[in-house]
C-alpha positions as CSV (number, residue, x, y, z in Angstrom):
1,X,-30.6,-6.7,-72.8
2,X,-33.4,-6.4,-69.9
3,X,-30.6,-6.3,-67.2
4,X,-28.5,-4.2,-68.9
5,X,-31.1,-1.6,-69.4
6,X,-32.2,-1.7,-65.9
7,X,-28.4,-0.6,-65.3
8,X,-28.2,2.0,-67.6
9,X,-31.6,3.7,-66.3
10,X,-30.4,3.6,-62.8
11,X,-27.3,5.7,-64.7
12,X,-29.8,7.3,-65.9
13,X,-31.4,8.4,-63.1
14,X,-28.3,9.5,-61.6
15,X,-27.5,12.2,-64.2
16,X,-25.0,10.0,-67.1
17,X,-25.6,11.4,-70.4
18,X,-23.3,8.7,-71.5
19,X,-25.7,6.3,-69.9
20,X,-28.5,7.6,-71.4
21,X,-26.8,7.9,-75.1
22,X,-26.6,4.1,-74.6
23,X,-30.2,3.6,-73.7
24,X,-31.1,5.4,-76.5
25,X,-28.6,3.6,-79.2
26,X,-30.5,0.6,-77.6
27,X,-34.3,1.3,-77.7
28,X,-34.4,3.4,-80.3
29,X,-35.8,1.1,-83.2
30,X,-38.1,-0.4,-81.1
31,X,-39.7,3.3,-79.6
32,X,-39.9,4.4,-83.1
33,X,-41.0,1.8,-84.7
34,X,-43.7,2.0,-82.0
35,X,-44.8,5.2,-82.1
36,X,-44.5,5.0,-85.9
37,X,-47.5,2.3,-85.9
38,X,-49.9,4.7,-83.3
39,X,-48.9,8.3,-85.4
40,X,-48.8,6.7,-88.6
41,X,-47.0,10.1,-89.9
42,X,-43.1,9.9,-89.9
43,X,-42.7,13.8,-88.8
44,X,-45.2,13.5,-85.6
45,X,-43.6,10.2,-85.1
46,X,-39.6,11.6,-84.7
47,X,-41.1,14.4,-82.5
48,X,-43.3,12.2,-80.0
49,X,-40.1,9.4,-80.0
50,X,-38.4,12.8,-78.7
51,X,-40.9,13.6,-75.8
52,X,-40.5,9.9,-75.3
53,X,-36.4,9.6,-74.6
54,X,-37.4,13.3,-72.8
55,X,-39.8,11.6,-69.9
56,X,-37.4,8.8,-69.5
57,X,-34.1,11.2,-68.8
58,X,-36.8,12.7,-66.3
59,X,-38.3,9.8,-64.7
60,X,-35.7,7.2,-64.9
61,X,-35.5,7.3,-61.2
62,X,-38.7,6.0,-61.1
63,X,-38.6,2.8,-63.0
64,X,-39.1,0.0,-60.8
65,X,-37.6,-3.3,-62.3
66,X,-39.9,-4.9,-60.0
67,X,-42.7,-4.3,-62.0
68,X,-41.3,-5.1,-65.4
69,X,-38.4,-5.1,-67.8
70,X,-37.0,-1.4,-68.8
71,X,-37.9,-1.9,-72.4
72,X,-41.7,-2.6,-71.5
73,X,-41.7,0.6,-69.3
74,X,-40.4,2.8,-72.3
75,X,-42.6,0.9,-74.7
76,X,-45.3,1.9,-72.3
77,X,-44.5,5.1,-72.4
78,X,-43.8,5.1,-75.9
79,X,-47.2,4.2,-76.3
80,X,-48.9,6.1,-74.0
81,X,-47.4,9.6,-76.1
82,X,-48.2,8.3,-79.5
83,X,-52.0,7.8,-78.4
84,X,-52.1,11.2,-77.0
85,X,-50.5,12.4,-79.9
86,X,-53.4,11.1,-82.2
87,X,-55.9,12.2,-79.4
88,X,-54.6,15.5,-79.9
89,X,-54.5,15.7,-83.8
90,X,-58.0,14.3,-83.9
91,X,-59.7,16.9,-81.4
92,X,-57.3,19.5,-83.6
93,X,-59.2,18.2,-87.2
94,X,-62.2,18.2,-85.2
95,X,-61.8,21.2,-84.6
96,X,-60.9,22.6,-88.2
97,X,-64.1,20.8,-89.2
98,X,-66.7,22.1,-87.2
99,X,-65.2,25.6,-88.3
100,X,-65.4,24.7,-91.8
101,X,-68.6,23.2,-91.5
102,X,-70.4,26.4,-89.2
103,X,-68.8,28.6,-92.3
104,X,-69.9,25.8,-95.3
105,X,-72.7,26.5,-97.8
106,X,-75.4,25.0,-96.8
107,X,-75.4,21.6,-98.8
108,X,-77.8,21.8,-101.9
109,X,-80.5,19.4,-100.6
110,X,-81.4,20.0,-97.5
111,X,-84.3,18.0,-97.7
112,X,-83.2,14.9,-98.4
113,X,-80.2,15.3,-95.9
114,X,-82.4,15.8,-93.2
115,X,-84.9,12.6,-94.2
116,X,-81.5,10.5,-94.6
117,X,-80.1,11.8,-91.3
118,X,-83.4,11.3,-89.8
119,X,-83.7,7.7,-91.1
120,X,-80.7,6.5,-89.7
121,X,-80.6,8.4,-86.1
122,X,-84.1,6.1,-85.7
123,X,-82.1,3.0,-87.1
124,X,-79.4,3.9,-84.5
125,X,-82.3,4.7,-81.6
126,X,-84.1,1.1,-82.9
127,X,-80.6,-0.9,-82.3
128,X,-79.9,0.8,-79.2
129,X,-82.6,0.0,-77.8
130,X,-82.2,-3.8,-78.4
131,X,-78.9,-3.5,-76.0
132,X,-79.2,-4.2,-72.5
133,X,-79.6,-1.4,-69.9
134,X,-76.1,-1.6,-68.9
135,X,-74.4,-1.6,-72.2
136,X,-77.0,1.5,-73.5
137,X,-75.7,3.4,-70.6
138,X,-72.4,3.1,-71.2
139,X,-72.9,3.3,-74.9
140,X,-74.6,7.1,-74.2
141,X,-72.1,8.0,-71.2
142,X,-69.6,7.2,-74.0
143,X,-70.0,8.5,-76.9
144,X,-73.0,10.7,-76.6
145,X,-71.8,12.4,-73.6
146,X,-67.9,12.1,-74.5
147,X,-66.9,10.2,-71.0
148,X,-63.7,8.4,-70.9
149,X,-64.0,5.0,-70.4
150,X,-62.7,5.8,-66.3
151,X,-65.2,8.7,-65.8
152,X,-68.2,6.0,-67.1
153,X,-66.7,3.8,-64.6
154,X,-66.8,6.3,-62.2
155,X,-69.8,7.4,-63.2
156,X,-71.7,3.9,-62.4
157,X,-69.3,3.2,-59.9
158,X,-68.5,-0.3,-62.0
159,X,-65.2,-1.5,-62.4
160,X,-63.2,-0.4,-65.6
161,X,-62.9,-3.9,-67.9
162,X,-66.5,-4.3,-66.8
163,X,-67.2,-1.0,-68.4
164,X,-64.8,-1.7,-71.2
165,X,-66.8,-5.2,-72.0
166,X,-70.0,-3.3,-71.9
167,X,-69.2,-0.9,-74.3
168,X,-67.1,-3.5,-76.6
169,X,-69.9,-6.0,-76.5
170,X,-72.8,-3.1,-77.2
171,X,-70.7,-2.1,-80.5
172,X,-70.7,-5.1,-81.4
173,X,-74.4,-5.8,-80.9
174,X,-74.8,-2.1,-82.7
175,X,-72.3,-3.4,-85.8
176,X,-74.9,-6.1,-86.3
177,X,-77.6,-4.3,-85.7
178,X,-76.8,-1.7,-88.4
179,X,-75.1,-4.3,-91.1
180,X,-71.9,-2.4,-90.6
181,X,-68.8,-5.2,-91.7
């Protein structure tokens, strides 16, 4: 099928709509089934698979066999849209949150909420501080400062799986830390 598909998106590229029906009639389980595991919601799922087959009538002309079979490069790209897509739902409930929350009641014990809330942000300072330098660094950069993981590793000038096994390993150490399964 790889060779065939490489075919068809050079088609592709070239303007067949035929070509492209193909592709589609081809790929289209996998894609969805795909983007179905990242969305997790059938409706956001048929519309991000259709962004998907979109970006590969546009860029077909710039798949490179060379650098991997035609399926990977949609899958890849598949993938790539369902993650934004959840990005983009999350920042949107996010969002709807902190609204609610700003225009909330103020919960009923404030007291206590503030002694638990307290309690743990030392529990969290406590573990943290039993990371190395490196990992607390990218730990903060991360998560307390809302860096990607390429702007941390632009940040410390430190390559990106470096950065990526800092900040895996520090959870880790943090999950322990905190008795968190």
């Amino acid at each position: 099928m790889s060779n065939e598909l490489d075919a068809l998106l050079r088609q592709v590229a070239r303007g067949d709509s035929a070509a492209f029906a193909t592709v589609y009639d081809l790929t289209k389980a996998r894609v969805y089934g795909l983007v179905m595991r990242v969305v997790r919601d059938p409706g956001y799922s048929e519309e991000t698979t259709q962004e998907v087959y979109l970006e590969v009538w546009r860029m077909a002309a710039q798949y490179d066999p060379a650098r991997g079979s035609a399926l990977a490069w949609m899958l890849t790209m598949a993938h790539r849209r369902a993650v934004d897509r959840v990005r983009a739902e999350q920042a949107g409930s996010t969002r709807e949150s902190r609204y609610g929350a700003a225009n909330a009641d103020p919960p009923v014990d404030v007291v206590a909420d503030s002694a638990i809330a307290g309690d743990e942000r030392r529990r969290v300072t406590q573990c943290l501080e039993g990371l190395s330098d490196a990992q607390r660094q990218c730990i903060e950069l991360a998560y307390y400062q809302g860096l990607t993981y390429s702007e941390v590793s632009q940040r410390l000038a430190a390559n990106l799986s470096t950065i990526k096994s800092r900040i895996r390993d520090a959870l880790r150490g943090l999950r322990n830390c905190l008795d968190v399964p």
